[in-house]
C-alpha positions in Angstrom: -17.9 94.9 44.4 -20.4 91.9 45.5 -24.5 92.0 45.7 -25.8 92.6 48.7 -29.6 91.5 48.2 -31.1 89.0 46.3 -32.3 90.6 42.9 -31.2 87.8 40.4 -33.2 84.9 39.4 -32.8 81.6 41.3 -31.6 79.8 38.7 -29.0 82.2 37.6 -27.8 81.7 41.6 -27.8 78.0 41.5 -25.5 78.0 38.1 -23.1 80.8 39.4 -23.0 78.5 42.7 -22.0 75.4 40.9 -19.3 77.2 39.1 -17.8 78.9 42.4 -17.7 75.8 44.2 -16.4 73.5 40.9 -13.8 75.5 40.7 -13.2 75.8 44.8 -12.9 71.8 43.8 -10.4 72.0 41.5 -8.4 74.3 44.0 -8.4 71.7 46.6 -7.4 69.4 44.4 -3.9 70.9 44.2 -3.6 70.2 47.8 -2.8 74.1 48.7 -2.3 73.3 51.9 0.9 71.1 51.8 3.0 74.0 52.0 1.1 75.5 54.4 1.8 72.5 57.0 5.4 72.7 55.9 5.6 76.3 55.9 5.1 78.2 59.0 5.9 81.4 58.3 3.6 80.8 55.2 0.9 79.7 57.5 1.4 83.0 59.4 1.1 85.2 56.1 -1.7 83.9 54.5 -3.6 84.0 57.9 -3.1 87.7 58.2 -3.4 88.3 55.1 -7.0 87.0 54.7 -8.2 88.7 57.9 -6.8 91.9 57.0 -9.1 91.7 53.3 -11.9 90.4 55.2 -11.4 93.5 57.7 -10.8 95.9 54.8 -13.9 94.3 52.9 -16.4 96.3 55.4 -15.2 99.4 54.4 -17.6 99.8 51.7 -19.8 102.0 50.0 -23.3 101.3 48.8 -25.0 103.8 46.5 -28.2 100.9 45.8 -29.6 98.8 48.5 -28.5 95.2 46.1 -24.9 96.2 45.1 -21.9 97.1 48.1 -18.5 98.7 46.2 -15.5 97.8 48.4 -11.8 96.9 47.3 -11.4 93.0 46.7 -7.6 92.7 47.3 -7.9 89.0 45.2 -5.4 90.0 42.6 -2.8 90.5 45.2 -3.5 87.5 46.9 -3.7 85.4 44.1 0.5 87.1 43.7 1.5 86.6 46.7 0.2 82.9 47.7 -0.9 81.8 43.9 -4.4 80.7 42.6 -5.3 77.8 45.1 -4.4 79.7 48.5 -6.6 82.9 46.6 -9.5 81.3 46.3 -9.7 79.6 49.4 -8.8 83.3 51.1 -11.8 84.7 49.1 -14.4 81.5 50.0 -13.0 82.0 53.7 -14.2 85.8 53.5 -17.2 85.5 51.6 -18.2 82.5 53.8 -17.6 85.2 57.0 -19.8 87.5 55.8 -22.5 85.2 55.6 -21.9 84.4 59.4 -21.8 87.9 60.2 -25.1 88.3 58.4 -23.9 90.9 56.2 -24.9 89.0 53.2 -28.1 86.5 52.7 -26.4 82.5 52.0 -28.1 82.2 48.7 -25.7 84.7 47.6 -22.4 82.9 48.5 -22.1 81.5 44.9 -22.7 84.5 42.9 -19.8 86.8 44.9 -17.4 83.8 45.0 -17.6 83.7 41.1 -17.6 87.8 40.7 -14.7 88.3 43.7 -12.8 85.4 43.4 -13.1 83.0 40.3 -13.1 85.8 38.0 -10.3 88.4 39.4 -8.3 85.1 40.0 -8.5 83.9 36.4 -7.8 87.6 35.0 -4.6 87.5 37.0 -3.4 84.4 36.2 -3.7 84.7 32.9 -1.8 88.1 32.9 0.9 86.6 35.0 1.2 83.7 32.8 1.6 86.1 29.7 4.4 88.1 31.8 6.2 85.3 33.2 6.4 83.4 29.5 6.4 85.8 26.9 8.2 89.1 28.3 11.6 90.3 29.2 12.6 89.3 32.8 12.5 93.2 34.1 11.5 93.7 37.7 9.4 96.9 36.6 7.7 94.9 33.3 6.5 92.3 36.0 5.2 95.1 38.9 2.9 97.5 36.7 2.0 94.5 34.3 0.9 91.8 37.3 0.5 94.9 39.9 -0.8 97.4 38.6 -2.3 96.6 34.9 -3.3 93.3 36.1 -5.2 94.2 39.3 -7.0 96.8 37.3 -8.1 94.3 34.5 -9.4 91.9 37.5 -11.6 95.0 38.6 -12.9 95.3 35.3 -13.3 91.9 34.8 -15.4 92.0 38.3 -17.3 94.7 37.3 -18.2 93.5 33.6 -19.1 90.1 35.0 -21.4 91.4 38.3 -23.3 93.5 35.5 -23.6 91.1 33.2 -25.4 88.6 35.9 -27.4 92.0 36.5 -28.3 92.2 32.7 -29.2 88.3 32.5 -31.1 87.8 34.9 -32.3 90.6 37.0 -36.0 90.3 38.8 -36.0 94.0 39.1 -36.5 96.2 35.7 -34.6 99.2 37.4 -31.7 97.3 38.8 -31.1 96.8 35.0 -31.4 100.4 34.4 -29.3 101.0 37.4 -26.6 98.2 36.0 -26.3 100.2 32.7 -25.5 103.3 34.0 -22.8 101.9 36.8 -21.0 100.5 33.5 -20.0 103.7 32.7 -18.6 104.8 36.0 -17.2 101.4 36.6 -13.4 102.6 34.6 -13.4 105.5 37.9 -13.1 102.0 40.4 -10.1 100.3 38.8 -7.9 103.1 39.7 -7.7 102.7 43.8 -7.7 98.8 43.5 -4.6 99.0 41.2 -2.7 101.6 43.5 -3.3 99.7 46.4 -2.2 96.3 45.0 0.5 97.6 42.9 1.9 99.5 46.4 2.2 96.7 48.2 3.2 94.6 46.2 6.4 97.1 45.3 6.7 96.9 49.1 7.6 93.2 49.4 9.0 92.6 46.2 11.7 95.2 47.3 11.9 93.8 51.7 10.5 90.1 51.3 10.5 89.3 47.9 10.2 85.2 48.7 6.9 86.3 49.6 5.6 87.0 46.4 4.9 83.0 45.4 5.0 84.3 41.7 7.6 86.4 41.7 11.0 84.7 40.7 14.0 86.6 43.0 16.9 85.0 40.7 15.4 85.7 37.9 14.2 89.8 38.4 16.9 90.9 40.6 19.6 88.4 41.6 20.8 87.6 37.6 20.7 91.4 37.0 
C-alpha cells in the first residue's frame, strides 16, 4: 500500500522524508554497489528484479481516492539482495512513479518510509532472529523469513500508513476511513506472503546462491 494524494499535514511529510532518505544514507554507506561492479550476474538480477516490482506495483486497487493497495514485493527483495540493494530497489521504484506522475513528489518520503524502511526493518529483524537463534532447517528458514516474515512486513506497512493517517490527517473522514481499513488490513497479508514465500521456495530449491541470506552449506549441503 502507499498514498496516492496528499491528505497528511506538511510537517508530518517533511519528518517521514528525513527519515526515508537518513536511512537511504546509511544504505549507501555500506557501499551496496561493490558487489554489483564485481558481480555481473548480480547486476543482471537485481535489475530485473526491480523492474519486474515496479511493473507489478501498477497493478493496484484503490477503494479511496488518497490510499492505492498493491503488493510491495520488499521483503523478498530485502532476501534475495539484503537490506542496502532493498532499499535502493524500493527508492528506484518510488522515485519512477513520481516520473510517471502517478504520485505527487511531496509524497516520495512518506511511501519510501511505509514501503521500504519499514517492511525492510520487519524483515531483517526476523531474519536475524532465524539466522541466530533457531535450528538450521531449510523449512524453519522458508515459512519464518518467507512466509511469516513477509506477512509481518505487510502488517508492519499497514499499521505504520494508518498510523501517519491517525497523526496527522487534514481530512476528518480519511481518519474514519483509516479506522475501518485496520480491520480488513489482516485479509492483505495473505497474497503478499504466498507470493514471496513461492518464490522464494523456487530459488532456494534451483539457485539458492541467489538468496544473499540464505546460507547453502548450512540448510542443505551439511544435511
Amino acid at each position: 500500500m502507499s498514498f496516492s494524494e496528499l491528505i497528511l499535514a506538511p510537517w508530518l511529510l517533511f519528518v517521514c522524508g528525513l527519515i526515508s532518505l537518513a536511512v537511504l544514507v546509511l544504505a549507501l554507506f555500506q557501499r551496496p554497489w561493490r558487489e554489483l561492479l564485481v558481480d555481473r550476474g548480480l547486476q543482471h538480477r537485481w535489475l530485473a528484479a526491480t523492474v519486474m516490482a515496479m511493473l507489478l506495483w501498477q497493478l493496484r486497487a484503490q477503494s479511496v481516492e488518497w490510499l492505492t493497495l498493491h503488493l510491495m514485493f520488499t521483503a523478498l527483495l530485502t532476501l534475495l539482495f539484503r537490506a542496502p540493494l532493498a532499499l535502493v530497489s524500493n527508492w528506484v521504484i518510488n522515485v519512477s512513479l513520481v516520473l510517471f506522475g502517478r504520485v505527487d513528489w511531496p509524497l516520495l518520503g512518506v511511501n519510501a518510509l511505509i514501503t521500504g524502511v519499514i517492511p525492510v526493518t520487519v524483515m531483517v529483524v526476523s531474519w536475524r532472529l532465524v539466522d541466530r537463534y533457531l535450528p538450521d532447517n531449510l523449512m524453519i528458514f522458508l515459512f519464518l523469513c518467507g512466509f511469516f516474515g513477509s506477512a509481518l512486513a505487510t502488517l508492519g506497512t499497514g499499521l505504520a500508513g494508518m498510523g501517519l493517517v491517525l497523526l496527522g490527517a487534514t481530512d476528518p473522514e480519511a481518519v474514519r476511513l483509516a479506522r475501518e481499513y485496520l480491520m480488513f488490513l489482516p485479509l492483505l497479508m495473505p497474497s503478499e506472503a504466498f507470493l514471496t514465500g513461492m518464490l522464494l521456495s523456487c530459488l532456494m530449491i534451483y539457485h539458492p546462491n541467489w538468496v544473499a541470506t540464505f546460507d547453502r552449506h548450512r540448510y542443505i549441503d551439511t544435511k
